[in-house]
N, C-alpha and C positions, 0 to 999 in steps of 0.2 A: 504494500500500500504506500500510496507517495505521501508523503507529509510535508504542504507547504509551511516555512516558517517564515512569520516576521521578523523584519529587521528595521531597526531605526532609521532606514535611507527609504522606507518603503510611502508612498504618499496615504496618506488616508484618504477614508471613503470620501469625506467633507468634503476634499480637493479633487476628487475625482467627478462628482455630481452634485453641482449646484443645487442648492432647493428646487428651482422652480423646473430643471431639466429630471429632477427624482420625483416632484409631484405630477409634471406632465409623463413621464415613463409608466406612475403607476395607474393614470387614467388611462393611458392606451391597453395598457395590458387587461384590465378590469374590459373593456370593452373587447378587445380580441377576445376574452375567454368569452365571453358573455356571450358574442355570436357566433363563437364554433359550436357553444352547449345547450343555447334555446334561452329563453326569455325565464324557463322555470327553472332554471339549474343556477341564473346570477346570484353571486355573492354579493354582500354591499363593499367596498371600498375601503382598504385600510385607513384612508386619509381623508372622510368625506367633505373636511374644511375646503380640501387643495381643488376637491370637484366645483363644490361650491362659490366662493367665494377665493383661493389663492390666484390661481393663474388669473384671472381678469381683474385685480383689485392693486395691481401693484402702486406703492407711493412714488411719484417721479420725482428727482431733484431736493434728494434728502440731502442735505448739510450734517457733515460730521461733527459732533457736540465735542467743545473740550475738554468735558466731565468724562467721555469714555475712557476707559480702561484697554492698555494695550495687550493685553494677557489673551493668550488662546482663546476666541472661542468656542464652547458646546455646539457640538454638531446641530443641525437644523431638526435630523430624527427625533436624537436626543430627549432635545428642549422640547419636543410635541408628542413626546408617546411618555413620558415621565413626569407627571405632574399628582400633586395633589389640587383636589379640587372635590372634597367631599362632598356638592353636591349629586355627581355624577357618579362616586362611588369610593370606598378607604383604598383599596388596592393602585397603587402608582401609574398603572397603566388602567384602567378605570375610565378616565375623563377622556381620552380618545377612542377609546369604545362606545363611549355609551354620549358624548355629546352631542353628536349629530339631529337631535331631540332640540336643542334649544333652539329660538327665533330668533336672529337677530334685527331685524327689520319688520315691521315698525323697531324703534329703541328711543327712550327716551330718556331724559337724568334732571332732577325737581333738585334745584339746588335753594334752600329755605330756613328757614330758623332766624338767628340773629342778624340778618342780611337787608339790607335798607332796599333793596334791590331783588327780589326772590324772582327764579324764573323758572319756568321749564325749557331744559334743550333738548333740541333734537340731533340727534349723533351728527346728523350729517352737518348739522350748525358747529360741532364741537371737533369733526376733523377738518373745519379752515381754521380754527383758533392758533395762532400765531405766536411763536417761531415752534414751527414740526420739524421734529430732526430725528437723525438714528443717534441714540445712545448707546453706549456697550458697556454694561452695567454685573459686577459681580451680584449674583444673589446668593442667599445663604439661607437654609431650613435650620428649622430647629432640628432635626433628625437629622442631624453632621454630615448632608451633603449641599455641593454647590452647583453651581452653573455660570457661565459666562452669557449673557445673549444681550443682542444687539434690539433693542427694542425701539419701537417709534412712537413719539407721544409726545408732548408739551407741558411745558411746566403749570403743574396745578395752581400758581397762584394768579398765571393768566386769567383761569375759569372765575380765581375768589376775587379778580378786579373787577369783575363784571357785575358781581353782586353786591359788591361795597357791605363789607361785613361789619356789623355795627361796633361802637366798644364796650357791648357786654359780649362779644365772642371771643372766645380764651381757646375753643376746642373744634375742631371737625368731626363730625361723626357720618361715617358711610355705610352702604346698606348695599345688599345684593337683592338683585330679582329674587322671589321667592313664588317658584308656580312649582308643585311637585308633578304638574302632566310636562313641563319640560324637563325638569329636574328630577329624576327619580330617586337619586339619592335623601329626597328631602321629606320622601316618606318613612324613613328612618327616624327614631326619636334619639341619637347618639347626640346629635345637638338640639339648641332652641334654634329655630330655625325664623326668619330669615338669618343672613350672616350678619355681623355686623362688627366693624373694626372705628379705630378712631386715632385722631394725632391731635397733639398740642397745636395751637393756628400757627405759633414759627415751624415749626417742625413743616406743616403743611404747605407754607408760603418758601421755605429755602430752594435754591433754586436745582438741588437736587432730584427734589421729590416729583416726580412726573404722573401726566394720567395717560397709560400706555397705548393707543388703536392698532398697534402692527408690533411684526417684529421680522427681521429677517426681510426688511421690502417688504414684506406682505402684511395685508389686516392680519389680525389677532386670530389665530385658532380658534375656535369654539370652544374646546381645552384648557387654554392658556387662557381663557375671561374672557371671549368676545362678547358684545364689540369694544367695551373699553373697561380698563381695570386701574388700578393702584400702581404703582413700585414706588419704593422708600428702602433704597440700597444700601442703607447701614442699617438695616433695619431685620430680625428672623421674616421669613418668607410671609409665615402665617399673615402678615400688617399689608401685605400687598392685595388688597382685596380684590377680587375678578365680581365681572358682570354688575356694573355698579347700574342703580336706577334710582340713588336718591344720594343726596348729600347734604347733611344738616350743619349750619353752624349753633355752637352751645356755649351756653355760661360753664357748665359743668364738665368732667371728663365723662363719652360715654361709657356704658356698662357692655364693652365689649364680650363676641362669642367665647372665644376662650376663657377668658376672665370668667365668666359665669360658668363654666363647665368645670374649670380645674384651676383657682386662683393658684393653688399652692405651686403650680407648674408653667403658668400663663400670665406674666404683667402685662398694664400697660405698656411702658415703653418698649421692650423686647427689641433691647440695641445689641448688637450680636459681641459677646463681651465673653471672651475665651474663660475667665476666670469666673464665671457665674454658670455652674453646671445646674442644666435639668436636676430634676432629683433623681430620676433613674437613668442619667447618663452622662456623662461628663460633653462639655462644649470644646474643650481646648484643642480638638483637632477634627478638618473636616475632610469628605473626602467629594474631591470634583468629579463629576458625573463623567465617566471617560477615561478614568486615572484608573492604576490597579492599588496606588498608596496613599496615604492621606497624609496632612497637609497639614503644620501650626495655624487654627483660626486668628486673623488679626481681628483688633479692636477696630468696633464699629466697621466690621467688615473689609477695612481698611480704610476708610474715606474717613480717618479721624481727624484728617487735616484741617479738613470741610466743618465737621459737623459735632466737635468735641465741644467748642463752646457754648452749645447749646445747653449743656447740660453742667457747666462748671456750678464747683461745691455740691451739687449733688451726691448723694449714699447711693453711688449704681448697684451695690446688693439690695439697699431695700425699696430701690425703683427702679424695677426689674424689667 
């Protein structure tokens, strides 16, 4: 038996097959088999984002952000078959099976509360909001793995100019669709359901923090939060909420999903902070989605340079 071996000189898949030339291969292929086998023998589609919505959706004349990170990134597979997204199911590969269920169009996002200015938007009002770029952004789970991915989105405090937030708002609070006929996962009682996450209003307005529509050139997976989601890149994964459809500003910190399931495990802040382990796991090293070894987690996921002062004199053990 022959046994191919790799070698460090060898190209990876990444570099062999662009996204949109692997998502357009595996439509053609889905349809060859389709009409050699009869109409009742089709399978659905590994990728039905890429059917849908990838290949016609692409963002032209993305500007390179100077907040990206030049570090490898996570294959394009990777970042869309590996996700948590417990609406669609716990299992990591979950949300690419089972999302092709959500709608995303209509889509709409009620931004409200302490806002002298409340509005509803409509998506497509919210992907011309100004400046849209690719960022290449480390993210980091609490379950000690990572990922590198190029995401496209604009900075959310764009969105809170818009609403002129009053000066009783201190906090953001975000909320996810909750339909469990698109969502099936949310017939489970494991959480309260809908989701719901939140940031401090600097936290939210720094010009880190983005509201993501694409990644990779392309809109947002179904998987990955479409149509638009969270990242807050010194931030554990969990705070990047997907599928947003409401945004409140508040006097109060909300009473976020984790926080209500499992404070002892779950803070607000959840700044990705090597020395602050889980209680059944330790944080201080993570492993990138792609690597076979794992990696010293840095503080605030590195971007301490950015975002340390945010939190000076702070107890980061007991504001977790």
């Amino acid at each position: 038996m022959l046994i191919k071996r790799a070698f460090s000189g060898d190209p990876k898949p990444s570099e062999i097959t662009d996204a949109k030339s692997y998502a357009a291969r595996r439509c053609f292929l889905k349809f060859s088999c389709a009409t050699a086998m009869g109409a009742a023998l089709m399978l659905p589609t590994e990728s039905p984002w890429a059917e849908e919505n990838g290949l016609a959706a692409d963002f032209n004349n993305l500007k390179a952000s100077p907040f990206s990170t030049t570090e490898e990134k996570t294959s394009f597979r990777d970042a869309t078959r590996y996700n948590n997204f417990y609406e669609f199911g716990t299992a990591k590969g979950d949300p690419e099976r089972n999302a092709h269920t959500l709608r995303v169009r209509p889509w709409t996002v009620a931004v409200e509360g302490e806002a002298g200015k409340p509005r509803i938007f409509d998506i497509d009002e919210l992907l011309k909001i100004s400046p849209l770029e690719e960022r290449i952004y480390r993210l980091r789970c609490v379950e000690a793995w990572s990922m590198v991915i190029p995401w496209v989105g604009f900075p959310l405090a764009e969105l809170l100019k818009r609403v002129e937030p009053t000066g009783n708002a201190k906090f953001v609070e975000f909320t996810t669709l909750h339909d469990p006929e698109q969502m099936p996962g949310q017939r489970s009682t494991m959480l309260d359901w809908p989701y719901v996450e939140g940031l401090r209003l600097d936290e939210a307005r720094h010009p880190l923090t983005i509201l993501a529509v694409g990644l990779y050139g392309n809109v947002l997976p179904k998987q990955n939060g479409a149509p638009i989601r969270l990242i807050v890149p010194w931030k554990y994964g969990f705070k990047s909420i997907k599928s947003i459809v409401r945004i409140r500003l508040t006097e109060e910190p909300p009473l976020t999903t984790w926080m209500k399931a499992a404070p002892r495990e779950y803070g607000f802040y959840a700044n990705v902070n090597p020395e602050v382990d889980h209680p059944r796991w330790s944080q201080a090293k993570e492993r990138r989605i792609g690597d076979f070894l794992k990696r010293p987690t840095l503080m605030f996921n590195g971007y301490g340079e950015q975002v340390a002062h945010l939190y000076s004199g702070m107890d980061l053990q007991k504001y977790f």
